[in-house]
C-alpha positions in Angstrom: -6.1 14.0 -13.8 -8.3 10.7 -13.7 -5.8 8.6 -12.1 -3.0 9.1 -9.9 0.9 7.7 -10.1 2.2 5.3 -7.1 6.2 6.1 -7.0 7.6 2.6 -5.3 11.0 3.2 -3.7 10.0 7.0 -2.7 12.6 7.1 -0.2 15.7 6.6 -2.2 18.0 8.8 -4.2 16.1 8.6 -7.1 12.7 8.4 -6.0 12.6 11.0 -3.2 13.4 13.9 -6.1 11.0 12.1 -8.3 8.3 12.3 -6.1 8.6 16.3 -5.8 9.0 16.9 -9.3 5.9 14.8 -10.1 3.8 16.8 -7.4 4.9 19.4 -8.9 3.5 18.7 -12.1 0.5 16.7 -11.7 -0.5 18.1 -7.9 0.5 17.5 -4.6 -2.7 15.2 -4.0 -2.5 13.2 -7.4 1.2 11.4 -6.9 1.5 8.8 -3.7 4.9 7.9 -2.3 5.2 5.1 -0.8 7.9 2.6 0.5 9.2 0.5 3.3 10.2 3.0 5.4 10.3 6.5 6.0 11.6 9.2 4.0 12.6 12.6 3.1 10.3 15.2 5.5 8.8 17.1 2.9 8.0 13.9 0.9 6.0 12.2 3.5 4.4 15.9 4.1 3.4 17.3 0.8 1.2 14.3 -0.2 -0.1 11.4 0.0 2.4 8.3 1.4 1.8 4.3 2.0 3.8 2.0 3.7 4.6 -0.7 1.3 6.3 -3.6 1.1 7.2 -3.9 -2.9 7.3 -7.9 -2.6 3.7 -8.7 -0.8 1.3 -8.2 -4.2 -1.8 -8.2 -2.0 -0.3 -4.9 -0.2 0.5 -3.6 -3.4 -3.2 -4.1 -4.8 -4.6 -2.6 -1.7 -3.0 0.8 -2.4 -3.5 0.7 -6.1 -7.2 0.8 -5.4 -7.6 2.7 -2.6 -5.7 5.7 -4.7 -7.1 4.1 -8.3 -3.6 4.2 -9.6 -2.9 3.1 -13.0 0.6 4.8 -13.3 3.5 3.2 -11.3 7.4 3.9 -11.4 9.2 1.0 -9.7 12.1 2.5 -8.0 12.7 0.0 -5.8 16.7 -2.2 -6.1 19.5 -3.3 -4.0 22.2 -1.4 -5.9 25.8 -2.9 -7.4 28.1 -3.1 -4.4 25.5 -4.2 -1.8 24.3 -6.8 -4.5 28.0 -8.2 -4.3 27.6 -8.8 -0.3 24.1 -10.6 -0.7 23.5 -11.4 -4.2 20.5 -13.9 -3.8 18.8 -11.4 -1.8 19.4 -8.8 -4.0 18.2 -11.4 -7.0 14.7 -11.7 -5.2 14.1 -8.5 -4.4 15.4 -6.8 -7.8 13.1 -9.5 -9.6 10.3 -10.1 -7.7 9.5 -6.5 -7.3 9.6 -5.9 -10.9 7.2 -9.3 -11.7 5.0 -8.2 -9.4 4.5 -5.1 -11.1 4.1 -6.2 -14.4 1.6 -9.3 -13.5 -0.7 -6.5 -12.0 -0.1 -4.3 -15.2 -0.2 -7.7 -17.8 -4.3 -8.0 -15.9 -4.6 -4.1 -16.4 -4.7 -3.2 -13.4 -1.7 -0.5 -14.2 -1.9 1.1 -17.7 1.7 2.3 -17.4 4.8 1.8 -15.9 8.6 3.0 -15.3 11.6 0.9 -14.2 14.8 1.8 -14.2 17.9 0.2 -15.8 21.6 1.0 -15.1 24.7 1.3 -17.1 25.4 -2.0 -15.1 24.0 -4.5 -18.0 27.2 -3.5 -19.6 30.1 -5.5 -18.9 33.7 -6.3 -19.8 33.4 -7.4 -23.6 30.8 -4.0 -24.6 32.9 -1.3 -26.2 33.6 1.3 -23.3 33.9 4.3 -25.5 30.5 6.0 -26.7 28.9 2.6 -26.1 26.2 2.2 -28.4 22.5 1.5 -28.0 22.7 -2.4 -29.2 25.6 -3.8 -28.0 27.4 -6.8 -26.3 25.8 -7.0 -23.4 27.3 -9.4 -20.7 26.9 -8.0 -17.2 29.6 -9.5 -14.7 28.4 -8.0 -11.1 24.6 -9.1 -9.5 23.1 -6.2 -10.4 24.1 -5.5 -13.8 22.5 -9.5 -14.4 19.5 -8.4 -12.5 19.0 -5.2 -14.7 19.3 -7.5 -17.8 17.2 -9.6 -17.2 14.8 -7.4 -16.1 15.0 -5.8 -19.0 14.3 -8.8 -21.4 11.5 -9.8 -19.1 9.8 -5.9 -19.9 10.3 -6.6 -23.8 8.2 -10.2 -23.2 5.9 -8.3 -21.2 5.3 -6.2 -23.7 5.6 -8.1 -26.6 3.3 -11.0 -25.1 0.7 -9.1 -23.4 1.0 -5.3 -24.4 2.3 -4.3 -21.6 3.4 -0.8 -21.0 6.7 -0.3 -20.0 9.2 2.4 -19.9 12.9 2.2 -19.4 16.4 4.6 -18.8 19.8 2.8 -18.9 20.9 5.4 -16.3 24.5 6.7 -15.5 26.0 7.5 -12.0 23.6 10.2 -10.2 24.8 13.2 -8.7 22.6 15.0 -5.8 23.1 16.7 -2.6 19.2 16.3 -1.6 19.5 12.8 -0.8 22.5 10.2 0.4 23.7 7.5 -2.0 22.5 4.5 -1.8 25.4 1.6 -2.3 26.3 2.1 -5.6 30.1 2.1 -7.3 29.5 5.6 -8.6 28.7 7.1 -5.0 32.5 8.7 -5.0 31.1 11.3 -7.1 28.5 12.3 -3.9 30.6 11.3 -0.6 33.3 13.6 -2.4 31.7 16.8 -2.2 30.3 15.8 1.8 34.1 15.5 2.4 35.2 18.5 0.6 33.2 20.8 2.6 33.9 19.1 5.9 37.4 17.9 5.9 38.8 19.7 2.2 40.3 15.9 1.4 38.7 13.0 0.5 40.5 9.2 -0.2 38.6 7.8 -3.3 37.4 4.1 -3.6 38.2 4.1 -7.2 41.3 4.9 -9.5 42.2 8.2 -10.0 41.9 7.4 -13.9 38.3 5.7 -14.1 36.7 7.6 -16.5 32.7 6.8 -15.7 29.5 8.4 -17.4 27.7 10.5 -15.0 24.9 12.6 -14.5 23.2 15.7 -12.3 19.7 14.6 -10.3 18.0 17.2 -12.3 18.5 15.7 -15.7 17.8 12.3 -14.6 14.5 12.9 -13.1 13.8 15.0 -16.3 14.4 12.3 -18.1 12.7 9.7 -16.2 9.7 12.2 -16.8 10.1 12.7 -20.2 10.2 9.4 -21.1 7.2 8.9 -19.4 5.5 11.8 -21.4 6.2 10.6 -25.1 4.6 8.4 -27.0 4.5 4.8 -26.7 7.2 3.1 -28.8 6.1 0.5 -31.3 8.6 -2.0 -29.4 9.9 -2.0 -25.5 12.9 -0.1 -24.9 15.5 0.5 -22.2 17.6 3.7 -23.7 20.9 4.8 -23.2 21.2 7.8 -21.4 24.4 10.1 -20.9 25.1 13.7 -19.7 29.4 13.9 -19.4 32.1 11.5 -18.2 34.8 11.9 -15.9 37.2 10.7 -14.0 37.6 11.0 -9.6 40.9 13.0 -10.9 38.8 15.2 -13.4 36.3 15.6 -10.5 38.6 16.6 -8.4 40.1 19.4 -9.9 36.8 20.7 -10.9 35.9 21.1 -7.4 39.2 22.7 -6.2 38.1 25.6 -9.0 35.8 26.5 -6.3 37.7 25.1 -2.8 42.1 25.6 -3.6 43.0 23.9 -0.8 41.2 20.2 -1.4 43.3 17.2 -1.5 42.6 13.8 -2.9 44.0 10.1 -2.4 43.5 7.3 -3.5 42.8 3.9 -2.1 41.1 1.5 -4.8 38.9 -1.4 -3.4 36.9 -4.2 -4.5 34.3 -1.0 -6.4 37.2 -0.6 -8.5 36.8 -3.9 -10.2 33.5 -3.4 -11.0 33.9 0.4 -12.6 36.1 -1.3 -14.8 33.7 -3.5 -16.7 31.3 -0.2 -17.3 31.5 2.1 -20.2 33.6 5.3 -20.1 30.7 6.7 -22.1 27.3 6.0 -24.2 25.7 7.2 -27.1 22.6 8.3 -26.6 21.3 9.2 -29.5 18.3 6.8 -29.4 16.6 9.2 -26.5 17.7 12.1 -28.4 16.2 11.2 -31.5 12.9 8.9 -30.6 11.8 11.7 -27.3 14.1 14.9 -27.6 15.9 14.1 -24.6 18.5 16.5 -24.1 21.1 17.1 -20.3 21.0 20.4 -19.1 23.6 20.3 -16.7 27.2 20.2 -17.5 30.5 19.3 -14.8 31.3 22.3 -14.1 27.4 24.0 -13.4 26.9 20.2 -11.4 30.1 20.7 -8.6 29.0 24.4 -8.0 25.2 23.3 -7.4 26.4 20.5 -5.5 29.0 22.5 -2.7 26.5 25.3 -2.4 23.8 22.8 -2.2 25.5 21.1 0.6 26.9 24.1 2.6 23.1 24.2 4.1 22.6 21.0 4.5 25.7 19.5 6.4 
């Protein structure tokens, strides 16, 4: 390929399986992971990685030129619950990162980019049940504002200066490769740890929270495919959706495969914000404008994830 991609934020959940998948694809040599601090062995091994600090533009110039990168996924957010502690630091860094990004693709020096929404820019007034594409939108937590308005600010991008910018909505991820992260969906990743260590887990949530969810694999595939298609005539951030569940539903999917696991309950301040999200989207938008398509379902996603695990932990 002529240019390269630049993954930003290559040593989080999202970006560390990303930055495989891509090297898989496009070569080893022809995708750079960079971020703040280290990250998974095999990603800071198998290619090319930079130190980066998302928020210094002059950093971020350097290492789009000294790779002549044009194709950048920004992966880089302080997620919902840490937001809550922090939420002008999580403001600036959410924002700033993403502005910095789009000024240096609005001059051309990146031809395309990716950031990611969240199922966060919903909020207590959107229909929670199959949630459409164009909705009520009125986040209530820091990062569900943050994703909003990022996501207006990538429709002016490219609307005003033809900016290209692509955009996933994304549900709770599930994946054993890497921790999570901070986010109010992370029950559905510390449960299987504790399942295999201590057959019990106490859940941070209601047993009845029904939340849309999604296996790693699909969400990178997606993230990809998006990437892949066509440009849209107009900017974008789709719904995306693989099953729902709840940490009750969860549960007894995963004592199918281990009888003797327990589960309690002790709902904290996580459960208040689970509440304002959607029980489940419609995503027909994705299915129809770039054939995207889940592979994975609950049941093939808890038997991955506890054999996953048992050689990890």
């Amino acid at each position: 390929m002529d240019s390269k991609i630049l993954i930003i934020g290559s040593s989080g959940q999202i970006g560390t399986e990303l930055v495989l998948k891509l090297r898989e694809i496009y070569g080893n040599e022809n995708v750079v992971a960079s971020d703040i601090r280290k990250g998974n062995y095999e990603v800071m091994e198998s290619g090319p990685f930079e130190f980066l600090d998302i928020t210094n533009k002059n950093d971020i110039k350097e290492v789009l030129e000294k790779h002549q990168i044009k194709e950048v996924y920004l992966m880089v957010a302080i997620l919902s619950v840490i937001a809550e502690e922090n939420p002008q630091m999580a403001w600036e860094l959410n924002m700033n990162s993403l502005f910095n990004i789009l000024d240096l693709a609005k001059n051309g020096t990146i031809e395309k980019v990716f950031w990611p929404s969240s199922i966060a820019v919903f909020g207590p007034d959107t229909p929670k049940n199959n949630t459409p594409q164009d909705t009520i939108i009125k986040p209530s937590t820091v990062y569900g504002i943050s994703k909003l308005a990022g996501e207006n600010w990538c429709a002016y991008y490219s609307r005003k200066y033809g900016v290209d910018v692509r955009s996933i909505r994304y549900p709770g991820l599930i994946s054993y490769k890497t921790t999570p992260g901070g986010g109010t969906t992370d029950y559905a990743v510390e449960i299987f740890y504790e399942a295999i260590k201590r057959k019990s887990y106490t859940c941070f949530l209601d047993e009845d929270t029904v939340l849309p969810m999604m296996y790693m694999d699909d969400a990178i595939n997606a993230t990809i495919g998006v990437m892949q298609a066509p440009r849209m005539s107009s900017y974008i951030s789709y719904n995306l959706g693989a099953f729902s569940f709840s940490p009750k539903e969860l549960a007894n999917a995963i004592q199918k495969q281990i009888p003797e696991f327990t589960i309690n309950y002790k709902p904290d301040s996580r459960q208040e914000i689970a509440k304002t999200w959607p029980r489940s989207v419609d995503d027909s938008k994705a299915r129809n404008d770039w054939g995207w398509e889940a592979k994975t379902d609950l049941d093939q996603m808890v038997i991955t994830m506890l054999q996953g695990l048992h050689y990890t932990i």
